[in-house]
Structures are given as structure tokens and as C-alpha cells.
N, C-alpha and C positions, 0 to 999 in steps of 0.2 A: 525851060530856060537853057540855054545855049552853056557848054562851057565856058569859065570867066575867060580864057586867052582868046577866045576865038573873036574876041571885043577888040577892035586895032585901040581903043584907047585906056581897056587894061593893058593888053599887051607890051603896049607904050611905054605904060608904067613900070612894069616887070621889068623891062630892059633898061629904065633908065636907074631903077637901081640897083641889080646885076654890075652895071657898066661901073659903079664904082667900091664891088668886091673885087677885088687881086686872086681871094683864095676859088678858082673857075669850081675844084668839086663841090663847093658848097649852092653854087648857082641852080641846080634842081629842088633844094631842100628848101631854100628862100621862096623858088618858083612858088613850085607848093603850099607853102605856109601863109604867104601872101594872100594867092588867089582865092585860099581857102576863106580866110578875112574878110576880101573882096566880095566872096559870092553872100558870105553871112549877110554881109550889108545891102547888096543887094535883093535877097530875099525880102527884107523888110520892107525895103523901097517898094517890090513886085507889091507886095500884101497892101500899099496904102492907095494901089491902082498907079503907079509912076509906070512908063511905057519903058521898056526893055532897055535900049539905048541911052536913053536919060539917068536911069537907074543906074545904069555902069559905072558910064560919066558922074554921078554922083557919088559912088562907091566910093571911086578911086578919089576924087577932092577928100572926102573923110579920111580917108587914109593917110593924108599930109603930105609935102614935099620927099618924093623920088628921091630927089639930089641929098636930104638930109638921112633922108631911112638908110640911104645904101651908104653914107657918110659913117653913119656910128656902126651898122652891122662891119664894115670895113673896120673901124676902129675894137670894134667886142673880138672880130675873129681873126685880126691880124698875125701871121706868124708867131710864134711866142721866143725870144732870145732869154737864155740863162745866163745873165752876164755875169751871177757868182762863179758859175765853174767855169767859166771861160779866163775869168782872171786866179783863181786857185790854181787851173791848170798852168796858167801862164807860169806863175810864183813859182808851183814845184817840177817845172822845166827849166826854171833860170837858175832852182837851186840844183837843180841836178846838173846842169851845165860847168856851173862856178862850181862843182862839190867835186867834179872829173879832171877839173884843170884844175884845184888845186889836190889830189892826189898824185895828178901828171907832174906839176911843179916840186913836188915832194922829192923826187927823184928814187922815188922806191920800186920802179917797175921799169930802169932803162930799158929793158929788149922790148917795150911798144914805141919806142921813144916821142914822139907828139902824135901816135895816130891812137891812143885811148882820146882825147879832147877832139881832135880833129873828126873820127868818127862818132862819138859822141852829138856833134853839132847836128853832123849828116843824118843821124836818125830822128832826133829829134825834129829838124825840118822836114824832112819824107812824114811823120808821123802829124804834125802840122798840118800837112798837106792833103793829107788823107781824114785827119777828123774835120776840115771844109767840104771834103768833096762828101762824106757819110751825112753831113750835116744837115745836106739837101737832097737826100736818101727818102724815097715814100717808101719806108719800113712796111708799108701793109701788103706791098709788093712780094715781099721774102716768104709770107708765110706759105704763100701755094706752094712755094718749093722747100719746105722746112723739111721733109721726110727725108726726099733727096740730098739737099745739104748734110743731114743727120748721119745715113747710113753711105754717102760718097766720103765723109770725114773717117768715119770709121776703116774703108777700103786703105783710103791715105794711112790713116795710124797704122796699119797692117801689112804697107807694104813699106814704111819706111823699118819697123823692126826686122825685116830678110832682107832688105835693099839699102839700108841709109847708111849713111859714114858712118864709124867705128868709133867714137872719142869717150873715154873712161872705161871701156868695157859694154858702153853700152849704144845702140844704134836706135838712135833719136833724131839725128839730123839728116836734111835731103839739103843737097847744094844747087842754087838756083843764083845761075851766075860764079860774081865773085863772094856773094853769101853762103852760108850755113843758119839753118833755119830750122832750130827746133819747132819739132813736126807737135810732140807732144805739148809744148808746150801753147801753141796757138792755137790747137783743135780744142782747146779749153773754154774760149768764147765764142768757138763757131759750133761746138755742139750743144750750149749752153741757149744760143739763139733758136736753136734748129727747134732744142725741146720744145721750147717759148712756142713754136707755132704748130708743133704736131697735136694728132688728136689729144684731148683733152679725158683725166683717168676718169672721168664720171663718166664718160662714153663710153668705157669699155666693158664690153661684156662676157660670162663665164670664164670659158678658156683663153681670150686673148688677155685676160689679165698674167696670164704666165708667159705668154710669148710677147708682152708688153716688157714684163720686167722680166726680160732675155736678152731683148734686142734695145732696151734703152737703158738697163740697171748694171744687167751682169758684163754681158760683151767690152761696153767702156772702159767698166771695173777693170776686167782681165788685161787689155790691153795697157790701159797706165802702169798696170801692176806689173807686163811681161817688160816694160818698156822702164823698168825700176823708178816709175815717176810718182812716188806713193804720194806725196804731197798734193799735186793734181789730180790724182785720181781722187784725196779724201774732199779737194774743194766740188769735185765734180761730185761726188756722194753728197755734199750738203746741199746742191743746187738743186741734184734728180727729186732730196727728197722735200727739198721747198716747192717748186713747181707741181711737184704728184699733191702735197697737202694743198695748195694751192686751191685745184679744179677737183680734189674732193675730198671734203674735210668729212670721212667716217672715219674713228678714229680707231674703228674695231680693223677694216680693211685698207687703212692707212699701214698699223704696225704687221697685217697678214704682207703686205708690200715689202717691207721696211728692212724687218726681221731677217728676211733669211740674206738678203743683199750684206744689212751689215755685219752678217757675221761672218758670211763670205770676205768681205772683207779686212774684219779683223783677223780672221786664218792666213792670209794671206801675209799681211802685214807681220805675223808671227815666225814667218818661216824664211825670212830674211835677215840674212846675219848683219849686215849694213846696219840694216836699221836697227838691231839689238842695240848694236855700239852706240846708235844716237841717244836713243830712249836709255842706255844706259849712264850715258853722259850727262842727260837732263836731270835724272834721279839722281846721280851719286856725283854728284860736278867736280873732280877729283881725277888727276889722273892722266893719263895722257888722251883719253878719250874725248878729254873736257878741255881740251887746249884751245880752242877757239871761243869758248865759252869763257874762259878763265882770264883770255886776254880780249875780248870785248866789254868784260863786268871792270877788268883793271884799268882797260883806257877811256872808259865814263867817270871814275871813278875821281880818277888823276886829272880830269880837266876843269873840273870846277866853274863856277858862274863865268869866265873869261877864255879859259879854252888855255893852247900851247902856242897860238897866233898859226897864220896861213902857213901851209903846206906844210904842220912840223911832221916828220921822221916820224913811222912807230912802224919798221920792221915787223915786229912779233903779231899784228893784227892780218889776220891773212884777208885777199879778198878785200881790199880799202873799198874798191873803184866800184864794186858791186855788190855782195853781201855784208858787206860790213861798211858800207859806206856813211850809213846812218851812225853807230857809234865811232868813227873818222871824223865823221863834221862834229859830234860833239868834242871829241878830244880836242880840233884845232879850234872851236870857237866855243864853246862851252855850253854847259845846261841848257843856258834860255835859247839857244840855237836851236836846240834839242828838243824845246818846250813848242817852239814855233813851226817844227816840220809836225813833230804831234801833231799840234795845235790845225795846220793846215788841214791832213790826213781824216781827222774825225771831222771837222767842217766840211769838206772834201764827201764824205759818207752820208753826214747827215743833210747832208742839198740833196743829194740824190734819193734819201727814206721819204723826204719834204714831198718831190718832185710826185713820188708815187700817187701819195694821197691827192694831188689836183690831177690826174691822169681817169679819165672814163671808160675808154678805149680799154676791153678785158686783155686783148692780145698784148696791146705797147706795154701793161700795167706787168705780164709775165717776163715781158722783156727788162723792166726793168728789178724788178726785183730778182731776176734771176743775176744780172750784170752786177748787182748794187749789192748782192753776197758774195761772188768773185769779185769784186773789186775790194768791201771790207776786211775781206780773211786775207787777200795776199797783202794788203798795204798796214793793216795792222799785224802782220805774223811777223813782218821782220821788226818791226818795234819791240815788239813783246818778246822776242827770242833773245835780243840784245839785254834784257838786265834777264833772262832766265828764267822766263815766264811760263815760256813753251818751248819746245824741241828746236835744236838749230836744224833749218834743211837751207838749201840751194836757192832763196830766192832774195829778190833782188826787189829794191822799193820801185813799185811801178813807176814814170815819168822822173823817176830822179835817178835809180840808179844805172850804171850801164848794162844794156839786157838786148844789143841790135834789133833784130827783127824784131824783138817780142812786144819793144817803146812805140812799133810801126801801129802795131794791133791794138796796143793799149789805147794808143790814139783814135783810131780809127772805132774801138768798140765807145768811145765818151762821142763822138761824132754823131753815131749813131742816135745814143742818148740821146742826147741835146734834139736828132731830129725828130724823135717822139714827144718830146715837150714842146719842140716848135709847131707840131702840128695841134696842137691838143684841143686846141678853139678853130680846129679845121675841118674837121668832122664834121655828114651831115646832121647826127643827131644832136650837138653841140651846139648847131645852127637854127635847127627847132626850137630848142631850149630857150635861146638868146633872142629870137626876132619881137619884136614889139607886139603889146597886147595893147588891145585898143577897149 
């Protein structure tokens, strides 16, 4: 028996339902699965003496209307949109927008005088603009280059602490244009991807387990650490070590991994006087140490279910417009304000834990859980540091507060997102799965 294509009236067939899938990769996986149907039936046909030709022709009638088969596999494997996080994002962009102009309206920061609001808008649109264009990103593209992305990020973090602008003492930022562009702090989701597509720790054997966790555990380490970015470097230690338990749960040569990394970097974390003062401030919230802590816990405290209304004054809150923007919106509009950015933020988290479990795809599924623990720690960290949960550091509520370039990235890593759950019924195996059993 002839292969089924080489039949002009399977063939026929194939194509007439092809012709009404959109998604073209899944068009070989359909081929296949069809013909495969097709020849079943034809077999049987052969076996009752039907001539070759007629048999086909027959096949293909059982198999039912072309125009309806390739109707519903179009409708099983259509693109997939997440229109919760598209409208969350929207929410905590409009709040972050309204949360800048009314710090701007405050009149507590005249020397920006309209360009906190004014730029504020600009990044949030550039960021816009860029979670469209990541949206319709084929993510499985990235990963041949994931190694290269990984240790080319690294170069970067390396040469911006001898090369990058000088501000607080420390050289973090490269100026590209009329920007400044923490280097540290965007290599946080491009090396987080990168891991997401490198070999995988179950693959690794004797000795590259130690040159694995040199050049993916310790090197990162150091750099966040030489770059005083201890906060990124501890989200980056939580990422390395979700992803390694990930792709191989021995949980004997999980902690031989783990072990010597975090202690490295709790040494590290020790020998920095900076960070003494924080950690001393968290424990002992008393003092001058604690002044930002002292007057974030005082200005939730004093707004009450109603707030102080738009744009009131509160000098003594350092940081309105960006770290401390979240207890600012509470001050001027109260509690339930407060309760509603929460409220968004863990919705916000839990779409994306949801989103995991309908994901097939081993690679996207690393991609997002590695995004969706960066995304969790930094947006819940600054909630929790505001009543004195956790350590205050330098960071700013993703999509709401002001952070230029970093809103750009933020954007563009949910972009992404959203394109791995668009694809997810796009896949050929997904296609296999889903085509009709007769």
C-alpha cells in the first residue's frame, strides 16, 4: 500500500484541513495524525478486498467533513490570551501613573518639577510597547541561545562595575542615550531566562557539577555582591536554586549544590557594613537607623480607612514616588487602598502559579516559574517591608512605582509570559493530543 498522501484525494483532504489552522507549526503534527487514521481505515477496507483507490476514497468520507475537522482543531489550538493579567497589568499601571502625579501634585519634590509624571507616562508606554511586541515572541527560539545570553550578561555586569557611572558610591549604571540604566538590575531577568534554557542539572555529570555551580551559582553571586546589589543577588540565589531543584530533585545532591553557594553568600552578606545598619534597623526598629521604617509604620498608621485625600504633604516619608510609594498611597487614600494594591499584587502572582500548571512545554514551564519567583519576591518585598515584615532595601513596586528603565523590562519579561501561555495549545504535541479519535 502506497503511502496515504501520495492519494490526490487524501491529500486533498490534509490540506483542506490545514487550510483552516492559523497556528502553520502545528500543520505536520495534524498531517501525521490524520494520515495515520486515514491509513487505519484503509487497512481494513484493503482486508475486505475494496481496490486501493476506492479504499482511500472511503477512508477519507469516514473521517467526516475537512472544513469541520480543521474548524474545531483551529478552535482547540487557537492562540491562548490571558486577559486577567492583561487587565491587572493595566490596573497597577493606572495606579502607578495616578500614584506619581499625585506625589508630583504634592509639591514635595519641586527640583523634578512635572518630569517625575511626565516621565513616568514615557516609560510606562515604551514598556506597553514592548510587552506587544514580546507577546508574539516564539520563546523556543531563545533557548539555543540561552548559554550565550547567560555568560554575554555576565561580561555586561563586569564591565559596567570598571566602566559604569559612579552614583552612591557605586557603579551600576551604563548611560545609553539620555538614559541611565541599571545594568544590575535588568540582568536579573535576562539571566533568569537564560538559566530557564541552559543544560538541564540532571545532565550534569561528575566534575561539571562544580564548574556548573562556578559559572551559574558563584560568578552571579559575586558580581551582585561586588555591585552592593545584595537584594538581587539573594532573588537571584532563590531563582538558581528553584530552577537546579527543578530539573533534579536528589535532594542528597540538591543540598551538595546549595550548601556551599549559600553560604558563600551569607559570608558575604556579613561583611558589609551597609547592610549591618539594615538588618540592624529591622531587628532593633529604634533609632536613627530605623527612620524610614519608623516613618512608613507612622504614615499607614495615621491614614485610616479614608486616607489624608490627594496629594497630602508628608515630608518626613523619604522616597514617596518609588520606595515608599505604596505606604504614600495609603497615607492619602487609606487602608482599603492599601488593601486593593495587595489585593491586585497576589492576584497578579497567583495567575501566573495557575498559568504554570496548564503549561506542557518543560522549557516555557522553567521560564515561568523562574519569572513568577522574581516577579513574587520583588512585588511582595516592598509590601511587607512597609509595616516591618522584612528588611527595608532599595526597591520599588514593579509597574507602579517609578523605576525608568527597569518598568521597560518589567514589561516586556510579562510580555513574554503571556507569549508562552499563548502558545500553549500550539505545540506539536498538544496537537497530537487534541486531534479527533474516531
Amino acid at each position: 500500500m502506497r503511502q496515504p498522501e501520495e492519494h490526490a484525494v487524501i491529500a486533498a483532504f490534509l490540506n483542506q484541513v490545514c487550510k483552516h489552522v492559523r497556528a502553520k507549526e502545528l500543520h505536520a503534527a495534524i498531517r501525521e495524525e490524520l494520515s495515520s487514521h486515514v491509513a487505519d481505515r484503509m487497512e481494513i477496507l484493503l482486508e475486505k478486498g475494496m481496490p486501493e483507490e476506492e479504499a482511500a476514497a472511503e477512508a477519507v468520507r469516514q473521517m467526516g467533513d475537512p472544513n469541520e475537522i480543521g474548524r474545531n482543531l483551529h478552535r482547540a489550538h487557537k492562540p491562548a490570551v490571558e486577559w486577567k493579567i492583561l487587565v491587572i497589568i493595566a490596573v497597577m499601571a493606572l495606579i502607578g501613573i495616578f500614584g506619581v502625579f499625585t506625589v508630583q501634585q504634592s509639591g514635595m519634590y519641586p527640583q523634578f518639577g512635572g518630569a517625575l509624571f511626565e516621565r513616568k507616562v514615557l516609560f510606562t508606554l515604551m514598556g506597553m510597547v514592548c510587552l506587544m511586541a514580546f507577546y508574539f515572541v516564539d520563546y523556543r527560539k531563545i533557548q539555543k541561545h540561552s548559554a550565550t545570553l547567560f555568560y554575554g550578561m555576565l561580561l555586561l555586569m563586569l564591565f559596567t562595575l570598571y566602566e559604569g557611572i559612579e552614583l552612591n558610591g557605586r557603579k551600576v549604571f551604563l548611560a545609553f542615550g539620555n538614559f541611565g540604566v541599571n545594568m544590575m538590575a535588568i540582568s536579573l531577568p535576562i539571566l533568569i531566562l537564560a538559566l530557564a534554557g541552559m543544560k538541564q542539572a540532571k545532565e550534569w555529570r561528575g566534575v561539571e557539577h562544580l564548574f556548573q555551580l562556578i559559572g551559574r551559582g558563584v560568578i552571579p553571586v559575586l558580581l551582585f555582591c561586588q555591585g552592593a546589589s545584595w537584594f538581587y543577588g539573594c532573588i537571584y540565589l532563590a531563582s538558581f536554586f528553584v530552577l537546579t531543584w527543578m530539573t533534579k530533585r536528589n535532594g542528597v545532591q540538591f543540598l551538595l549544590l546549595a550548601l556551599p553557594l549559600l553560604s558563600l553568600y551569607i559570608f558575604a552578606l556579613t561583611q558589609v557594613g551597609q547592610l549591618y545598619h539594615r538588618l540592624h534597623a529591622y531587628l532593633y526598629p529604634v533609632g536613627e537607623d530605623s527612620y524610614q521604617l519608623i516613618q512608613t509604620k507612622a504614615a499607614i498608621h495615621s491614614a485610616g480607612w479614608f486616607g489624608h485625600g490627594f496629594a497630602a504633604r508628608l515630608d518626613t516619608l523619604p522616597y514617596a514616588y518609588g520606595d515608599s510609594l505604596f505606604p504614600y498611597l495609603i497615607y492619602c487614600f487609606g487602608w482599603g487602598f492599601g488593601i486593593l494594591i495587595a489585593g491586585l499584587v497576589v492576584w497578579f502572582i497567583a495567575r501566573f502559579w495557575k498559568m504554570n500548571a496548564l503549561i506542557q512545554d518543560e522549557y516555557a514551564k522553567r521560564i515561568l516559574v523562574g519569572f513568577t519567583s522574581l516577579f513574587a519576591i520583588r512585588m511582595l518585598w516592598p509590601i511587607l517591608m512597609s509595616f516591618g515584615i522584612v528588611p527595608i532595601v532599595g526597591e520599588v513596586l514593579p509597574f507602579m512605582g517609578y523605576s525608568n528603565m527597569m518598568q521597560v523590562f518589567d514589561f516586556a519579561a510579562v510580555g513574554l509570559l503571556l507569549s508562552v501561555f499563548r502558545r500553549k495549545n500550539m505545540i506539536p504535541r498538544a496537537a497530537e493530543e487534541a486531534l479527533p479519535r474516531h
